[in-house]
LOBATOR-545809 format. One record per residue (C-alpha): x, y, z; residue in one letter. Coordinates in steps of 0.5 Angstrom, whole numbers, plus 500, padded with zeros to 3 digits. Layout:
REM residues N
XYZA ...
REM end
This chain:
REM residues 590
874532892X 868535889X 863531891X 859533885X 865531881X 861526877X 856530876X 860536873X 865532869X 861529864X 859535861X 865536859X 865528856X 860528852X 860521849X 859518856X 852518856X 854513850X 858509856X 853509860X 848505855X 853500855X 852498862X 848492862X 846489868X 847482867X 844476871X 847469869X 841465871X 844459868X 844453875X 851450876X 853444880X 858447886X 862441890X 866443896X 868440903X 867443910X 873442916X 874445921X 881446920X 883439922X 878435921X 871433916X 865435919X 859433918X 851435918X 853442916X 848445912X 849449906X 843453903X 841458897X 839464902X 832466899X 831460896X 828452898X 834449897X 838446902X 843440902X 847437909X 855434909X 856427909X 861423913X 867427910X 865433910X 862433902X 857437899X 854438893X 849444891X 846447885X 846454885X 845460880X 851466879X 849471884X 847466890X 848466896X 850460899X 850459908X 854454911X 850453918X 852448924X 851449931X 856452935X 859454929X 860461925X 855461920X 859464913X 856467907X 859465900X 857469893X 856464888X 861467882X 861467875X 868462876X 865459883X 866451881X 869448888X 868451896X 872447901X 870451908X 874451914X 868454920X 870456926X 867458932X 862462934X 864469937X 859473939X 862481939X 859486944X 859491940X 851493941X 848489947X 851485953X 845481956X 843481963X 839477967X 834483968X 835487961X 839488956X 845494957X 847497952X 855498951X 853506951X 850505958X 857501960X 861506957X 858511962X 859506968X 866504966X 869509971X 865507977X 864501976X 872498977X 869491976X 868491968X 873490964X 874493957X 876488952X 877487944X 869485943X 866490948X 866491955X 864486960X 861485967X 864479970X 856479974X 851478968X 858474963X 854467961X 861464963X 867465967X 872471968X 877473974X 877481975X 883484978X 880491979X 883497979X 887500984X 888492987X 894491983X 899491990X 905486986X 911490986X 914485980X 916487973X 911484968X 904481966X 907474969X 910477976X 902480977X 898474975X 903469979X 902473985X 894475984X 891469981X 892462984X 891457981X 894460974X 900457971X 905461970X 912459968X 919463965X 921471968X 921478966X 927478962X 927472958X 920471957X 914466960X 908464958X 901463962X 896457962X 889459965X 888451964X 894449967X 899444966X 896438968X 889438962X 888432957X 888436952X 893439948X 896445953X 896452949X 898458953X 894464953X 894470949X 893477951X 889483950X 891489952X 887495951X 884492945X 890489941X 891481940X 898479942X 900472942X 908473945X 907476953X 907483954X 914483958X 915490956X 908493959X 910495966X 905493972X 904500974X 901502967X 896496968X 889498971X 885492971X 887485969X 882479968X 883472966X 878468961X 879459961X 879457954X 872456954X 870462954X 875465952X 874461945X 867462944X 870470944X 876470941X 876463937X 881458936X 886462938X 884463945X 884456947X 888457952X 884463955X 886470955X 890475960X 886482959X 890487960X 885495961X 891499962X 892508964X 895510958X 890505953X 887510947X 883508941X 889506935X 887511930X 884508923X 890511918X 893507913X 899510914X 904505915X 909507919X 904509925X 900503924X 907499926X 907503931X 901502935X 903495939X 910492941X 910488934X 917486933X 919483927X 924476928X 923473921X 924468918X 920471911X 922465906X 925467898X 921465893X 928461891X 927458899X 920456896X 922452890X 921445893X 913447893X 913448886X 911443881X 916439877X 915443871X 917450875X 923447878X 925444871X 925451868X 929454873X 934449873X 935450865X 942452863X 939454856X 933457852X 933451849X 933446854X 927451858X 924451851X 924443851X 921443858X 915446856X 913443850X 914436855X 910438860X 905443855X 900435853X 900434861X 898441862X 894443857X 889448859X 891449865X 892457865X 897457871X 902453867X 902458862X 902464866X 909460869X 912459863X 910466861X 914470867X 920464866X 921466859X 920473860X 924474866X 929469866X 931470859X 928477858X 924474852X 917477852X 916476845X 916468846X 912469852X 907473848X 907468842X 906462849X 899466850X 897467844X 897460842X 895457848X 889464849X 883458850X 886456857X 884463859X 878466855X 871467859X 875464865X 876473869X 881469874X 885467868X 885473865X 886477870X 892473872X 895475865X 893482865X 898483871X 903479868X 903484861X 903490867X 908487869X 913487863X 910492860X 905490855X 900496857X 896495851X 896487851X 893488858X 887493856X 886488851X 885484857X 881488861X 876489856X 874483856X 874482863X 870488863X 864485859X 864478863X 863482869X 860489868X 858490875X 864488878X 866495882X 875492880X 872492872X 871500872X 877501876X 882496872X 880498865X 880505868X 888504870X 889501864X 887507858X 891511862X 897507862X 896507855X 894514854X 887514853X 886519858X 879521856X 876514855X 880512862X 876520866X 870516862X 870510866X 871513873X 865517872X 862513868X 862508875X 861515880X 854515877X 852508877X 854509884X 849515885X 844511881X 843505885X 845501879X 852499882X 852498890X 857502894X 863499896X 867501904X 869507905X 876504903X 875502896X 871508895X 877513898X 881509893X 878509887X 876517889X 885517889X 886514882X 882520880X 885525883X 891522881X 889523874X 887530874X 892533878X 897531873X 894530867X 887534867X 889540863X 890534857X 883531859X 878538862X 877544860X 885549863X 880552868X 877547871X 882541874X 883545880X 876543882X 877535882X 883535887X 883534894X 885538899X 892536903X 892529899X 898524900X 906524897X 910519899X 910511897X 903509894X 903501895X 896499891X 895491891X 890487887X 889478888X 886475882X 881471886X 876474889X 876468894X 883468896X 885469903X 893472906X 896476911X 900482908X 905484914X 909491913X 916491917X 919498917X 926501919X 925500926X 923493925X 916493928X 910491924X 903491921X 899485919X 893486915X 889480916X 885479909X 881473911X 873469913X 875469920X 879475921X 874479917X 869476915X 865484913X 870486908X 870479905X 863479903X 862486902X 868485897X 864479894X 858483893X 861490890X 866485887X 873489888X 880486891X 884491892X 887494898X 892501898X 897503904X 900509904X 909510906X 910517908X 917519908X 918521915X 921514917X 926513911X 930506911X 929499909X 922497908X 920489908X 913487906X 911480906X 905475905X 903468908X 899466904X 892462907X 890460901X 883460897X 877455897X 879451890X 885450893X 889453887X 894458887X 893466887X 896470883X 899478886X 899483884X 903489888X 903497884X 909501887X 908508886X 914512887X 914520889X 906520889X 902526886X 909529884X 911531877X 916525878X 911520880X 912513876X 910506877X 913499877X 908493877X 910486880X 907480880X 907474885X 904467885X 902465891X 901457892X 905455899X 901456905X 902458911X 909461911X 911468912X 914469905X 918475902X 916479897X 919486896X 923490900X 922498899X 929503901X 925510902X 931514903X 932513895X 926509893X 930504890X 926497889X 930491892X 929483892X 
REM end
């Protein structure tokens, strides 16, 4: 891409400087009282202390976990308590209720290892690494068992003398004291802790090379294994957190590399022996954690016995925009009535207006049936309740165009570029601005002769960009949290960890740019089934997320079109179905 295509563009849109003026920059200052409660994923804690970053206000939890704070939009709320990872959340215009579950704290070794004499820099490890047989490369950075403020075992290399099969061979034989259980053909498990503690009893997990595994690497041969070394669970869960309770096997083997950043999915699922085995539940199999008024209109055997179960429940749930965004996919994908989905919103309107979580939910749903200039409507208003959110530029661009309103969509693309450029507008990881960058692209290397003058568009496309299956998707809450797993053919997968503990650097820079959206790109070199699934982990007011998930099929070809679907996302922690893709024919299944 140009990287003055911002700037040379808007010569040829001359109303955008109009555009520009209507960035206002609005800062609600108005104080609204937040409530929430704090565990530890099991258990209430109390004393926790949440304070307004910048500012003298500071309350602690009760008893069971409870708060309350005042706080403006804008905020910054801290949530400290000692031995816990400190969370910062960003107070938003919708921000009422935030339950918080802490973990602890986990110290990555990305800059420093202390030492009793000095700091060693992980640069000055990295150059010692070779010599040095003790040290140990793990997910946080290397370690030198020597200067560790906790306990760690090292195999180093050229020690490893077993003559067995697998990972559990070499630590039954090199490690006493370790318990190890089960074989090499079928599988076993390793505790650091052994059998015989109080507590619950966690195997342990492994890193290998950097790469969190769970199930043990029966399949990594000893013969790649350079250096291997065992962590207790205290240790271990002060790196690793909650999931090393049972310690962690480390695992620095002669063929490690470094796992390239694509968003290619194929290569991605590709890098670790991640094997799918199901189960991924349908939403059918997902019924019984609906409410009751969502069971009854699936059970309806007419219109109007559907009909007869919205207007019972419709006094119960009166301005609640979750039920009416549910009667409107029932009635519009069950019995094909759009018309009546629409007149339900239209009568009901107050239930989402000046609520953009709310409004954005319908958006997706009148993208999804084809409402295209219903959803502008939507994100225009959106836009206004949230002019400094990066995803307002970006949904209301994607949305003229979809009405083909392509100058008012280059507009806003451009209209973002230079707010960006400007400083009025914070720019956002590298990922959403390659993602923003794409969809303009996109729009001028299809569509640029109807939106720039017939010698220019060849100046705004970016060299070797990609073709194949665009997979964009978009969460109408900000606070949602989910695991996306993509299965490909060869039944091996990636999961993308979109959560506080997973990712906490994402989530705030997320919140603070004010975008949620997320691309991953399928080429055509792996054709086949695809299965892309989603465990949802909920969100901090314990309400449902709504999904929604843009398929774009022959990207950047003159063929190139789009289906939109949208998913309700309520029942948490199971691996649920959403789509699959055939690539071979880019037929949609279900």
């Amino acid at each position: 891409m140009n990287k003055n295509c911002f700037m040379k563009t808007r010569f040829y849109l001359p109303f955008l400087v109009a555009l520009l003026m209507f960035y206002s920059g609005i800062s609600q200052e108005t104080q609204k009282v937040i409530s929430g409660m704090v565990t530890d994923g099991r258990n209430p804690i109390k004393n926790v202390q949440i304070t307004t970053k910048d500012a003298e206000t500071s309350v602690f939890t009760d008893t069971n976990g409870k708060y309350i704070i005042e706080a403006s939009v804008s905020d910054v709320l801290v949530f400290s308590y000692t031995g816990l990872r400190t969370l910062e959340i960003l107070v938003e215009d919708v921000t009422r209720i935030v339950n918080l579950t802490m973990f602890s704290q986990i110290e990555e070794l990305n800059e420093v290892v202390v030492t009793k004499s000095k700091r060693r820099s992980q640069q000055e490890l990295e150059v010692e690494y070779n010599s040095n047989t003790y040290l140990i490369r793990s997910a946080y950075g290397i370690i030198d068992p020597e200067t560790s403020a906790f306990q760690i075992r090292v195999l180093p290399e050229n020690s490893n003398t077993s003559v067995g099969l697998c990972i559990l061979d070499v630590v039954r034989a090199d490690f006493p004291g370790v318990a190890v259980f089960g074989d090499c053909i079928n599988g076993g498990s390793i505790f650091v802790r052994g059998v015989s503690s109080i507590s619950y009893v966690q195997p342990a997990i492994y890193d290998v090379d950097g790469q969190i595994f769970t199930n043990t690497p029966i399949w990594l041969s000893p013969s790649n294994m350079e250096r291997i070394a065992v962590m207790s669970g205290l240790a271990a869960r002060n790196l690793y957190g909650s999931i090393a309770s049972g310690g962690v096997v480390v695992i620095n083997t002669n063929v490690g590399n470094g796992y390239e950043k694509s968003n290619e999915l194929r290569d991605k699922a590709r890098l670790r022996d991640n094997i799918f085995k199901g189960p991924a539940l349908t939403q059918k199999e997902l019924m019984a954690d609906m409410p009751t008024y969502y069971q009854k209109f699936y059970a309806s055997a007419s219109f109007e016995e559907a009909e007869q179960v919205f207007e019972f429940y419709r006094p119960q749930y009166n301005g609640n925009y979750i039920f009416y965004l549910d009667a409107y996919d029932y009635f519009a994908s069950q019995w094909r009535n759009v018309d009546f989905s629409n007149s339900l919103i239209e009568a009901n309107f107050g239930s989402f207006e000046e609520n953009p979580i709310a409004m954005k939910a319908l958006a997706f749903y009148y993208e999804a049936y084809g409402q295209t200039k219903k959803a502008v409507d939507i994100y225009k208003k959106v836009f206004l309740l949230r002019p400094s959110y990066a995803q307002s530029y970006l949904d209301l661009a994607k949305s003229y165009r979809d009405v083909d309103e392509l100058q008012k969509a280059t507009a806003l693309y451009m209209r973002y570029g230079h707010l960006v450029e400007e400083g009025i507008l914070g720019k956002a990881e590298d990922e959403f601005s390659l993602l923003y960058e794409r969809e303009l692209n996109n729009l001028v290397t299809l569509q640029g002769k109807s939106i720039l003058p017939e010698s220019q568009p060849k100046n705004y496309v970016m060299e070797d960009d990609f073709e194949g299956t665009r997979l964009v998707f978009e969460w109408s809450d900000s606070e949602a949290e989910f695991d996306l797993q993509f299965v490909n053919p060869e039944k091996h997968y990636f999961l993308w960890e979109h959560s506080l503990f997973a990712n906490e650097t994402l989530i705030q820079d997320e919140k603070l740019k004010g975008y949620s959206t997320k691309e991953y790109l399928i080429d055509e070199s792996l054709k086949g089934n695809w299965q892309i699934n989603v465990k949802y982990l909920g969100n901090k007011s314990l309400t449902p997320t709504f999904l929604k998930a843009t398929i774009h099929y022959d990207y950047r070809k003159a063929s190139q079109r789009k289906e939109v679907k949208v998913f309700k996302l309520q029942t948490k922690g199971v691996n649920q179905n959403l789509f699959s893709l055939n690539i071979s024919n880019t037929n949609l299944g279900y």
